[in-house]
C-alpha positions as CSV (number, residue, x, y, z in Angstrom):
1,X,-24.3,272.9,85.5
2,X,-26.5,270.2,85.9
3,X,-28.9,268.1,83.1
4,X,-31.4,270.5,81.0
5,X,-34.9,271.5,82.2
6,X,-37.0,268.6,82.7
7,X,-40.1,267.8,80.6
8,X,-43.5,267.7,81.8
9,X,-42.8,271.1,83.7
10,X,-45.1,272.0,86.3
11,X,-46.4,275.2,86.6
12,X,-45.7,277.2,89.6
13,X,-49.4,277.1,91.4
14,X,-49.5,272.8,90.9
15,X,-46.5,273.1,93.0
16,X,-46.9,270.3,96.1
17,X,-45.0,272.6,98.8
18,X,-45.2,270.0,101.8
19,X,-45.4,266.1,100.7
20,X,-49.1,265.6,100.2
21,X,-47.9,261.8,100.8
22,X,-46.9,262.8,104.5
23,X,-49.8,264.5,105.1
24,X,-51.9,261.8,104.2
25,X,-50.0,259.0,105.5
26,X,-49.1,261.2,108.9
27,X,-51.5,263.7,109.5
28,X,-51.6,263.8,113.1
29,X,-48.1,264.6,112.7
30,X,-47.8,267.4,110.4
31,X,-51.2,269.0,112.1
32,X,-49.1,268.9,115.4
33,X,-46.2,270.6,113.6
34,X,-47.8,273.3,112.4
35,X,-49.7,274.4,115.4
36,X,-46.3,275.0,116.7
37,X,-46.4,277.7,114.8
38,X,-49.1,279.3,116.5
39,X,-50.7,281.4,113.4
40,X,-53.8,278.7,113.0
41,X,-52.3,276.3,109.8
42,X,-53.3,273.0,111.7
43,X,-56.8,274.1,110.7
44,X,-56.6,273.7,107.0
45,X,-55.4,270.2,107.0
46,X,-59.3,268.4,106.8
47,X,-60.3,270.7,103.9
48,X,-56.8,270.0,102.5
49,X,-57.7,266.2,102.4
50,X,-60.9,266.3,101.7
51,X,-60.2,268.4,98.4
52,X,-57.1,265.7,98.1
53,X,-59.7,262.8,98.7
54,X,-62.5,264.2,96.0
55,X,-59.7,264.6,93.2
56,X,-58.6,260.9,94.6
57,X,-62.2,259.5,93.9
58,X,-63.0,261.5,91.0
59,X,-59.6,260.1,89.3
60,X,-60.6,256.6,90.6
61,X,-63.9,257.0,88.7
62,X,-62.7,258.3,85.7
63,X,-60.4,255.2,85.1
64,X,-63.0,253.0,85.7
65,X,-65.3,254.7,83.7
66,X,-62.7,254.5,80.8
67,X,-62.1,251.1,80.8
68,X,-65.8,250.7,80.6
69,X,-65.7,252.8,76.8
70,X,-62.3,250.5,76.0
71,X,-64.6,247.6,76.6
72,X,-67.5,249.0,74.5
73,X,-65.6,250.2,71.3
74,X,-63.9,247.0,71.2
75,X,-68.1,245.8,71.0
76,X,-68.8,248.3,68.9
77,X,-66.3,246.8,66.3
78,X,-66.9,243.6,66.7
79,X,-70.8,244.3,66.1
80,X,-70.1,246.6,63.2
81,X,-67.8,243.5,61.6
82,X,-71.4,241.4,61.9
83,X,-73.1,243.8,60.5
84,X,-75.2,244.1,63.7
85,X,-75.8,248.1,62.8
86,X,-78.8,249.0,65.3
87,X,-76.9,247.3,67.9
88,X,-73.4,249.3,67.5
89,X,-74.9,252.7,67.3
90,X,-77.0,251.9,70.6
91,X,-73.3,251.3,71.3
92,X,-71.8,254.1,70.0
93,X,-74.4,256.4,72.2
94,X,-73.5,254.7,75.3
95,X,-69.6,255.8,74.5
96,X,-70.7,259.4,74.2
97,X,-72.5,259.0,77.2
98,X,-69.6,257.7,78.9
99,X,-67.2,260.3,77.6
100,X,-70.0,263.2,78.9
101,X,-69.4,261.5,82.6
102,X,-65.9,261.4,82.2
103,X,-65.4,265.2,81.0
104,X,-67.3,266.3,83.5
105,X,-64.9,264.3,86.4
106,X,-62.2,265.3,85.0
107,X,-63.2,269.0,85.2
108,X,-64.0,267.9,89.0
109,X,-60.8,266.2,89.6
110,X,-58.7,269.7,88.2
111,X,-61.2,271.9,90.5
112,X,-60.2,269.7,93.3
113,X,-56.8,269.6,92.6
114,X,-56.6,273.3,91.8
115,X,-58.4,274.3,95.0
116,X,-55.8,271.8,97.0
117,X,-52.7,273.3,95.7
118,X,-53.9,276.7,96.1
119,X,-54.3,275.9,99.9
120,X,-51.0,273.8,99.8
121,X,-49.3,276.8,98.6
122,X,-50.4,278.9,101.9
123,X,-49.1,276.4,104.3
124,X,-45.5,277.1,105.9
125,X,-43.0,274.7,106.4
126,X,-42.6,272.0,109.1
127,X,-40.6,273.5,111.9
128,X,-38.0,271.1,112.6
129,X,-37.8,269.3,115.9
130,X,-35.0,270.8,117.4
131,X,-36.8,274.1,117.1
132,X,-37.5,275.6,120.5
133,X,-41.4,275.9,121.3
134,X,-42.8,279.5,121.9
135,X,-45.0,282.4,120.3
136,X,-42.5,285.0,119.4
137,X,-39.2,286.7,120.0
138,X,-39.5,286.7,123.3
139,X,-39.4,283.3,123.5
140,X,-35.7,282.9,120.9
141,X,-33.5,281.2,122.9
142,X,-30.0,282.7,123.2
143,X,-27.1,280.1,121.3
144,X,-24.3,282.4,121.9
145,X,-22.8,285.4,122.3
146,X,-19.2,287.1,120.4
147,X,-17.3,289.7,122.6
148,X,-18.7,292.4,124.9
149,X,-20.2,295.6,124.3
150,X,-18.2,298.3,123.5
151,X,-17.4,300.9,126.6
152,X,-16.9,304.4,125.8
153,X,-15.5,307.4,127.9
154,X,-18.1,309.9,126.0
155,X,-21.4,309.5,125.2
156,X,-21.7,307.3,122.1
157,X,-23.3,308.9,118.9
158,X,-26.1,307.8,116.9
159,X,-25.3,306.8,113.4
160,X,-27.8,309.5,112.3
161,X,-25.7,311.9,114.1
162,X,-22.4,310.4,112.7
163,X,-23.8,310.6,109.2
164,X,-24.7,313.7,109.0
165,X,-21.7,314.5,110.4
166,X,-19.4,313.1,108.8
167,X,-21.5,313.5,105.5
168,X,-22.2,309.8,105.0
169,X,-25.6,309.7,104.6
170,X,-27.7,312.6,102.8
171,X,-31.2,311.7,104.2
172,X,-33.0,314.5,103.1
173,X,-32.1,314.7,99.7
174,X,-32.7,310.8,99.8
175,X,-36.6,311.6,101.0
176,X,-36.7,314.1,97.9
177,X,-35.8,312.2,95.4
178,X,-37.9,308.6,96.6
179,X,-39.9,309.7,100.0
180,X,-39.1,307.9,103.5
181,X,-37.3,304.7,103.3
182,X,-35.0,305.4,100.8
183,X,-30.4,306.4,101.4
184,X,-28.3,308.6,99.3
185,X,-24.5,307.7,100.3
186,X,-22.6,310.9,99.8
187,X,-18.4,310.7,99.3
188,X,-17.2,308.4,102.2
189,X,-20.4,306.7,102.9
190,X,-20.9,305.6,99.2
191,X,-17.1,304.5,99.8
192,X,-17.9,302.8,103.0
193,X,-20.6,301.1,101.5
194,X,-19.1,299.4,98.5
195,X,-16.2,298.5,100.2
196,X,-18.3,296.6,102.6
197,X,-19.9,294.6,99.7
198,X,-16.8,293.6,97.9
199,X,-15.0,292.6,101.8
200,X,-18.0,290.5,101.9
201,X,-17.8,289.2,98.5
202,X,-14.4,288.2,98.7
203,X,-14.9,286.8,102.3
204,X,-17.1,284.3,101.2
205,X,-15.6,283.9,97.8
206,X,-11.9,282.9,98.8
207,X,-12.4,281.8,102.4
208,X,-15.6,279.9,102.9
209,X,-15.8,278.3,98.3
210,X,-18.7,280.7,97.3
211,X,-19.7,280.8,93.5
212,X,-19.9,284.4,92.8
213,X,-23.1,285.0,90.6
214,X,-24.9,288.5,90.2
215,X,-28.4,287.5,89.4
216,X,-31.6,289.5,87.7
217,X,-32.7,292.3,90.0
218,X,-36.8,291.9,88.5
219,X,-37.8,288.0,88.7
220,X,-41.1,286.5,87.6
221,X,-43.7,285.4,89.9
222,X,-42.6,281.7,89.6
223,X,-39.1,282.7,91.8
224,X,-41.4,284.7,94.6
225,X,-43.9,281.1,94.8
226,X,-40.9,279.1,94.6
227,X,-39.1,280.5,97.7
228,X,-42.4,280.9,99.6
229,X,-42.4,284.4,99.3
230,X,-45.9,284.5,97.6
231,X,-48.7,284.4,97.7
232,X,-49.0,285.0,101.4
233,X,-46.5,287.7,101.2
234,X,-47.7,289.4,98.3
235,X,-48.3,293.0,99.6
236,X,-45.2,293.4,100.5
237,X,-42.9,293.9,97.6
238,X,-42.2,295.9,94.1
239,X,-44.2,295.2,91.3
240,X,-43.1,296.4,88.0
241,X,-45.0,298.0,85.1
242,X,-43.5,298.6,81.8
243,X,-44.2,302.0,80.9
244,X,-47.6,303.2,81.1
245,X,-49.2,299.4,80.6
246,X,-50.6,298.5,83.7
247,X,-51.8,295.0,82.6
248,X,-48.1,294.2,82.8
249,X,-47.9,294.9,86.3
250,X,-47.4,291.8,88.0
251,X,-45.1,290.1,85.3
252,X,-42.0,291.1,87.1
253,X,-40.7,292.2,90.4
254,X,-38.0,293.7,92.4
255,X,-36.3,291.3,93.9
256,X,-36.8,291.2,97.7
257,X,-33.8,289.6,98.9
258,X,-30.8,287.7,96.0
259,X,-32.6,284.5,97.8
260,X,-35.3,285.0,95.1
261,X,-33.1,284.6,91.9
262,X,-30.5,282.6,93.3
263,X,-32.4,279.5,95.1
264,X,-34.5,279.6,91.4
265,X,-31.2,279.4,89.4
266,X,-31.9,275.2,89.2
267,X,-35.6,275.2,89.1
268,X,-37.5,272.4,87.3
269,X,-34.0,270.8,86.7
270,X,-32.3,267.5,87.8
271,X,-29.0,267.9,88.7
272,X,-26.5,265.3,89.1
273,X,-26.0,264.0,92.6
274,X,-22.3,264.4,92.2
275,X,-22.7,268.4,92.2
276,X,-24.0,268.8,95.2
277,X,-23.9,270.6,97.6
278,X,-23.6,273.9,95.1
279,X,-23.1,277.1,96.7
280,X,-23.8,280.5,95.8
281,X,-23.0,283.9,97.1
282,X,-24.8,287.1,95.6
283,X,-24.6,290.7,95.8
284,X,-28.0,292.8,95.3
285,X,-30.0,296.0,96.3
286,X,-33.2,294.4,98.0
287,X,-36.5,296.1,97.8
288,X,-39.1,295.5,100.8
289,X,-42.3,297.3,99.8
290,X,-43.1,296.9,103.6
291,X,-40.7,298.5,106.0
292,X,-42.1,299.2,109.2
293,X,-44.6,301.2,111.2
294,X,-43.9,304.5,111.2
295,X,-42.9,306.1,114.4
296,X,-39.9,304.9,116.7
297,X,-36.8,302.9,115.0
298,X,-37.6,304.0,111.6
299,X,-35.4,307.5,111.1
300,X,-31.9,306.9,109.6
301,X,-30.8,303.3,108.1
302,X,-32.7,300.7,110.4
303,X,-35.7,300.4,108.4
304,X,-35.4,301.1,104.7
305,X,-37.5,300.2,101.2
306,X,-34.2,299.2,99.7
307,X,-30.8,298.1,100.7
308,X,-27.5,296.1,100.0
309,X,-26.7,292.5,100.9
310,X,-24.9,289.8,100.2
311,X,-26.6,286.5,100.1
312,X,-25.4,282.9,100.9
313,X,-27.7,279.9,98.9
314,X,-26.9,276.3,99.3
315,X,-28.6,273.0,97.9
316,X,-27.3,270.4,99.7
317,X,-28.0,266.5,99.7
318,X,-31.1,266.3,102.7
319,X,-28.8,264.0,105.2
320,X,-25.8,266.9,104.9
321,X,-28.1,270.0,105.2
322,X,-28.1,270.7,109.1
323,X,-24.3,270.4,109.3
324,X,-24.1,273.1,106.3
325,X,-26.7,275.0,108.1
326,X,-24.4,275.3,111.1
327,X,-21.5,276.3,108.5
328,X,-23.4,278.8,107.2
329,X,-23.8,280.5,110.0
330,X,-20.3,280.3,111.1
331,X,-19.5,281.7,107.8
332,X,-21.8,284.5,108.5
333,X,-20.8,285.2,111.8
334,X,-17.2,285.6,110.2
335,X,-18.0,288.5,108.9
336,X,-18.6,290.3,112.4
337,X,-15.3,288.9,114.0
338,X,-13.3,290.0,111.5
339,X,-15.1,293.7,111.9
340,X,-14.7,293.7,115.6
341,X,-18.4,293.8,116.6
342,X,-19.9,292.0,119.2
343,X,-23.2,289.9,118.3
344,X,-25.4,287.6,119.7
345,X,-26.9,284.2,117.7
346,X,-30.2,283.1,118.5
347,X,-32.6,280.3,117.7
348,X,-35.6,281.4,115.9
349,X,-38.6,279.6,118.1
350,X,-42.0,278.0,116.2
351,X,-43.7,281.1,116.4
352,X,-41.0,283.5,115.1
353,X,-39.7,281.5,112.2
354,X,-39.5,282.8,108.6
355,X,-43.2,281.3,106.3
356,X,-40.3,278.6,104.7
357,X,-38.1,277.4,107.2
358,X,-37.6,274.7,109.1
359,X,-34.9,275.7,111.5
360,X,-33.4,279.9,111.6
361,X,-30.3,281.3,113.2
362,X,-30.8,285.3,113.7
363,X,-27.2,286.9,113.7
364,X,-28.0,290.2,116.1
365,X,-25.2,292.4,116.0
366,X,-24.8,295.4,119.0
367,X,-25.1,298.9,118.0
368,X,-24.2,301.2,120.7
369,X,-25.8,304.4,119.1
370,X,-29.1,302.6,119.5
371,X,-28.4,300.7,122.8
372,X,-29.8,297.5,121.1
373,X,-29.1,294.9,118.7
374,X,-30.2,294.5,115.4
375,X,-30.8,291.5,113.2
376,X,-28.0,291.4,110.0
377,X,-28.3,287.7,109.2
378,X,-30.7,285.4,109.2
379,X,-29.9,281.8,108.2
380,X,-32.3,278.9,107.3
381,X,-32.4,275.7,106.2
382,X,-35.8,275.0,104.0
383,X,-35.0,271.4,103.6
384,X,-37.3,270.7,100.8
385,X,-39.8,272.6,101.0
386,X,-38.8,275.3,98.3
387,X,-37.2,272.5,96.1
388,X,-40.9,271.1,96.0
389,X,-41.9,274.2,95.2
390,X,-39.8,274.7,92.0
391,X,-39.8,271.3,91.1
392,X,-36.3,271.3,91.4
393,X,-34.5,267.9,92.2
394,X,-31.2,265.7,91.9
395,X,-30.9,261.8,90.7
396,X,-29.0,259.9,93.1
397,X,-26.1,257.4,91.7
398,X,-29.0,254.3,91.8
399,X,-31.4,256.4,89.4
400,X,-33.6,257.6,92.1
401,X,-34.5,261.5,91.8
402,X,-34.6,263.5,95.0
403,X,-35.8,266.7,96.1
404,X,-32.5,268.3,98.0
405,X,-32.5,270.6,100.6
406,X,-32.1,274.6,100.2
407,X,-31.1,277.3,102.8
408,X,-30.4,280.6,102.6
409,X,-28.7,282.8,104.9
410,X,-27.7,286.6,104.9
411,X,-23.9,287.1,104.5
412,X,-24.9,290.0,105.5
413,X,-27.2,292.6,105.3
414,X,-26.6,296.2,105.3
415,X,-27.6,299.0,105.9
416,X,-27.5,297.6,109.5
417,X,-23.9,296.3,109.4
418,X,-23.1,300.0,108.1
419,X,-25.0,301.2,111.2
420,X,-23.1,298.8,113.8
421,X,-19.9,299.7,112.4
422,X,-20.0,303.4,112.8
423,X,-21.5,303.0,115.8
424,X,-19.2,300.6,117.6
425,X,-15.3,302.2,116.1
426,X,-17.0,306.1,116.9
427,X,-14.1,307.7,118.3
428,X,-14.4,310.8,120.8
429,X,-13.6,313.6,118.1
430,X,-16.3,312.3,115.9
431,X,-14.6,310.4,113.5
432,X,-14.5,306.5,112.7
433,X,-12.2,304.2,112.9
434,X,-12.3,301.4,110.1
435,X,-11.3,297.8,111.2
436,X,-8.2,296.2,109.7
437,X,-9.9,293.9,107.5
438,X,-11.7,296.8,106.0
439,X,-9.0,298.9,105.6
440,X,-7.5,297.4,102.4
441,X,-10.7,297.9,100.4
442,X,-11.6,301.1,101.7
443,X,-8.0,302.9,101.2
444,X,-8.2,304.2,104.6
445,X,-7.7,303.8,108.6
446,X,-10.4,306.5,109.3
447,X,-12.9,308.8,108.4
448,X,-13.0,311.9,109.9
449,X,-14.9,315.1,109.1
C-alpha cells in the first residue's frame, strides 16, 4: 500500500512534533493552547525559539560565509592563472580560515537544532478548541449515557468473587508464576476471553470495514517517539534484553497498546491521497510497566501489567478526521450495545487528555460488582501530531504532500469489558449469563459452576 519509504529519512529525535512554523508565526496562540493543559508546557516556548532563532542565525551566517569562499576560490584561480602566487596562497589561507568559521556554526547550528527538537519532542499536542476547559476528571463533561444500571434482587457479586467461583480466573497461581498484575484464565474464562477478542474482531471487521492486521508485539524506539509515547513516558513500559546482554536493553519493547505498531505501519512514507482514509483494527496483549498504586482498585482484573485489546487506527485526510473521530466512537460504543451493558461517553477536558491528542472520547462502561464505572475505550484524534512525528505523509492529486491526521481509539479493552460482563449478566445462583451476540463464539448461553 502506498509509494516506498521516502529518501532523506529523518531520524526519530529530528522529528518536528508540533509545526515549528505555527509556533513561530503564532506563538501567542500555541502558548495559550497549551496552558490549557495545565501541566506548565506554555513555559518552554521562549527557550524553544530562542534555540529555533540561534540555529536560524547560525544557518544564515554560514551561507553567507560560504558565498564569501565561492567568491575567493574563483580569485584564487584567477590569480593562480596570472601567475600571482604570493597573492593566491594569502588566498588560499583566508579559505581555510573561512571553512574553520563555518565548521564551527555548523556544529552550532546542529547543537541548536538538537537541543530544539529534543524539547519539541516533550511538548503535547494542541488541545482542540472544542475541548472543554478544566484540570482533571472531575471536570469531563458528560456526552451521553447507554441504558440504566442493572437492578438486581440479590446482592450483586464482585467479579473477583465470580471468578473464583466459577473458576475463571486463577489469581494466585497467576501472582506465582509473574507477581501482582499479571491473569491466568482457567477453562471457561480462557474461553470467555478469546471469544471476546474474535466477537470484537469480527465486529469491526465485517460491520464497521476494518483491515485486520496482527502487528509485532516488541517495536523499536522509533514507534514509542512516534506515537508520543516516549520520551516522557518512558518509565512506564517493557524493555527487552536479549539474553543476558544488557547493552541491548532498550532496542525493543513490549508493545504498550497495538496503537504503537499499527499507527507506525506507514511511517516515513507518502501514500497516495486516493487511499485514504486507511483503517486498521488489531488484536494484541498490552504491557503497561506502570499499573497503579497499590492499595484499593488494584485486586482482581482492574489494574493489570498486561492485557487484551483490540485496537481501532485510522489516517484520515485532516478536513475528514473529526467526523471519523465521531465514527469511531460509535463503532466502539457498538461493542457495549450489542453486549447489553450500560456505559456512559465523556469528553476528555484540557487537563485530562492523553500527552498526543487533540480531542478524547472515554467510553466508561458500569460494573455493578464495583458500583462504579470503568474506562474500556478511549478514542483520539492526534490530527497531525504523530504523523509529524513519523514523518509520515500523503501527496494530494495537485502534487502537494500533506501530513494526515491519525486517531486511535480502543475497540475495546479487556480485562475490564470481561469484568463488566460478569458483573452485569450475574445471575442469582452464581452463574453468568452470556449475551446473544456472544453466544455464537462462545458455544454457550451460560456458565455456571
Amino acid at each position: 500500500m502506498g509509494l516506498p519509504p521516502c529518501s532523506g529519512r529523518l531520524h526519530f529525535l529530528n522529528s518536528r512534533v508540533l509545526d515549528i512554523k505555527l509556533i513561530r508565526e503564532k506563538t501567542d496562540f500555541v502558548r495559550q493552547r497549551l496552558a490549557t493543559r495545565g501541566a506548565g508546557d506554555d513555559a518552554k516556548i521562549d527557550q524553544l525559539l530562542k534555540l529555533d532563532e540561534q540555529r536560524r542565525k547560525s544557518l544564515a551566517e554560514v551561507e553567507t560565509l560560504k558565498s564569501l569562499r565561492n567568491r575567493v576560490s574563483k580569485e584564487i584561480g584567477a590569480l593562480m592563472g596570472q601567475k600571482k602566487i604570493a597573492e593566491a596562497e594569502a588566498k588560499k589561507a583566508e579559505t581555510k580560515n573561512l571553512g574553520d568559521q563555518i565548521a564551527a556554526l555548523d556544529k552550532q547550528s546542529a547543537e541548536a537544532e538538537g537541543a530544539r527538537d529534543a524539547l519539541m519532542l516533550q511538548l503535547p499536542n494542541l488541545p482542540h478548541e472544542s475541548v472543554a476547559l478544566g484540570k482533571s476528571a472531575d471536570d469531563n463533561p458528560e456526552i451521553r449515557v447507554f441504558g440504566s444500571k442493572m437492578e438486581f434482587a440479590f446482592k450483586p457479586r464482585s467479579h473477583v468473587e465470580l471468578c473464583e467461583s466459577l473458576k475463571l480466573v486463577d489469581f494466585a497461581r497467576a501472582a506465582k508464576l509473574s507477581g501482582s498484575g499479571f491473569l491466568l484464565y482457567t477453562n471457561w474464562g480462557a474461553r470467555l476471553e478469546r471469544a471476546l477478542i474474535q466477537f470484537l474482531l469480527d465486529l469491526h471487521i465485517t460491520q464497521h470495514e476494518y483491515t485486520e492486521v496482527s502487528p509485532p508485539l516488541m517495536v523499536g524506539e522509533q514507534c514509542l517517539v512516534g506515537v508520543g509515547q516516549f520520551p516522557k513516558f518512558k518509565d512506564q513500559y517493557y524493555g527487552v534484553a536479549e539474553g543476558d546482554d544488557a547493552k541491548n536493553l532498550g532496542k525493543l519493547y513490549l508493545v504498550p497498546t497495538a496503537e504503537t505498531p499499527v499507527a507506525n505501519i506507514h511511517r516515513e512514507e507518502i501514500l497516495p491521497e486516493k487511499e485514504l482514509p486507511i483503517k486498521y483494527c488489531a488484536y494484541t496483549p498490552c504491557f503497561r510497566g506502570e499499573a497503579g498504586a497499590a492499595g484499593v482498585g488494584t485486586r482482581g482484573m482492574i489494574r493489570v501489567h498486561q492485557f487484551d485489546k483490540v485496537e481501532l487506527i485510522k489516517i484520515v485526510k485532516p478536513e475528514q478526521s473529526y467526523d471519523e473521530l465521531e465514527t469511531m466512537v460509535a463503532n466502539a460504543e457498538k461493542v457495549l450495545q450489542l453486549l447489553g451493558l450500560h456505559y456512559r461517553v465523556i469528553l476528555l477536558c484540557t487537563g485530562d487528555m492523553g500527552f498526543g491528542s487533540a480531542k478524547t472520547y472515554d467510553i466508561e462502561v458500569w460494573a455493578p460488582g464495583q458500583g462504579s464505572y470503568l474506562e474500556v475505550s478511549s478514542c483520539s484524534n492526534c490530527e497531525d501530531f504523530q504523523s509529524r512525528r513519523m514523518n509520515m505523509r500523503f501527496k494530494t492529486e495537485t502534487g502537494d504532500n500533506k501530513f494526515p491526521h491519525i486517531l486511535n481509539g480502543s475497540g475495546t479493552a479487556l480485562a475490564r469489558l470481561f469484568v463488566a460482563l460478569v458483573e452485569t449478566h450475574q445471575q442469582a445462583d452464581g452463574s453468568v449469563q452470556i449475551p446473544e451476540a456472544l453466544q455464537p463464539y462462545l458455544k454457550t448461553a451460560r456458565i455456571t459452576a
